[in-house]
C-alpha positions in Angstrom: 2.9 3.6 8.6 1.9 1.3 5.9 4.4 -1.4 7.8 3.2 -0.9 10.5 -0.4 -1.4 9.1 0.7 -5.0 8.2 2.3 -6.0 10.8 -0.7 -5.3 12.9 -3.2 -6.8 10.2 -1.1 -10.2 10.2 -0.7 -9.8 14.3 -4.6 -10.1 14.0 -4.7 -13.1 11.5 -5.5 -10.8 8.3 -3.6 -12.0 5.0 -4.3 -9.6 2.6 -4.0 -5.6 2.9 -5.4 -3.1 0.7 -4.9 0.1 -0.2 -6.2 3.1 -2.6 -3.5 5.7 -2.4 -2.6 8.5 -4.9 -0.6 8.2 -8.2 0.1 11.5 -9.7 1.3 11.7 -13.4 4.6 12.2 -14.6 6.0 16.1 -13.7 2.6 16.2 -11.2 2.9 15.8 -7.5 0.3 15.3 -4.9 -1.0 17.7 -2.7 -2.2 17.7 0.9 -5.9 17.6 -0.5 -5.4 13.8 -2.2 -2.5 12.4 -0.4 -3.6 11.6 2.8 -4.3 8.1 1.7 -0.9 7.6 1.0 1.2 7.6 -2.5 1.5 4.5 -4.7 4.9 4.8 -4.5 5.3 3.8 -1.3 3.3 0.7 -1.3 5.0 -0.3 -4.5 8.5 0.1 -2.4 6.5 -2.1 1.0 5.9 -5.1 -1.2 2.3 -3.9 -2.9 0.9 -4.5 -6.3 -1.7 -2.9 -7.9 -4.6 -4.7 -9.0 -7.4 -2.1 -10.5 -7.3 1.3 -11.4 -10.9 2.7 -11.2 -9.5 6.2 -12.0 -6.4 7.2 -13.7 -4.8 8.2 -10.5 -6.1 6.0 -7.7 -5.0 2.4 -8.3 -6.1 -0.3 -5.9 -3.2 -1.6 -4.4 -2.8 -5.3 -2.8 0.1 -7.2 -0.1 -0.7 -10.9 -0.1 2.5 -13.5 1.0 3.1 -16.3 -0.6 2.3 -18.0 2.0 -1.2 -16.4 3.2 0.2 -14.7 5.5 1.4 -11.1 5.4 5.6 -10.8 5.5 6.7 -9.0 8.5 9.6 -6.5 8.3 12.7 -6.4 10.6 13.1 -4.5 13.7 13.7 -1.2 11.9 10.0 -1.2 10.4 
């Protein structure tokens, strides 16, 4: 999903995603009652960094290209 949020941003001339998902501590896991933004982990692995933390378990999370515009993953998104 969060490819396919991209790809649809930068089909609509967007450079810059954001997210806010979930971090959970070491040994902790998130539940269905905080995860539905999505887990940190997973931007981390679709090419986001984070740029704030507000809380110690929501970090802002941001996908900019190097070229302005967002990088589009292959056919297997």
């Amino acid at each position: 999903m969060i490819g396919a949020a991209c790809d649809f941003a930068a089909e609509n001339g967007q450079h810059v995603v954001e997210g806010f998902p979930v971090d959970p501590g070491p040994g902790q896991v998130a539940g269905a009652d905080n995860a539905m933004t999505g887990i940190a982990s997973a931007f981390r692995e679709a090419g986001f960094t984070e740029v704030a933390r507000r809380k110690k378990d929501r970090p802002a999370m941001r996908r900019i290209a190097a070229d302005g515009s967002i990088p589009r993953r292959g056919p297997g998104r």
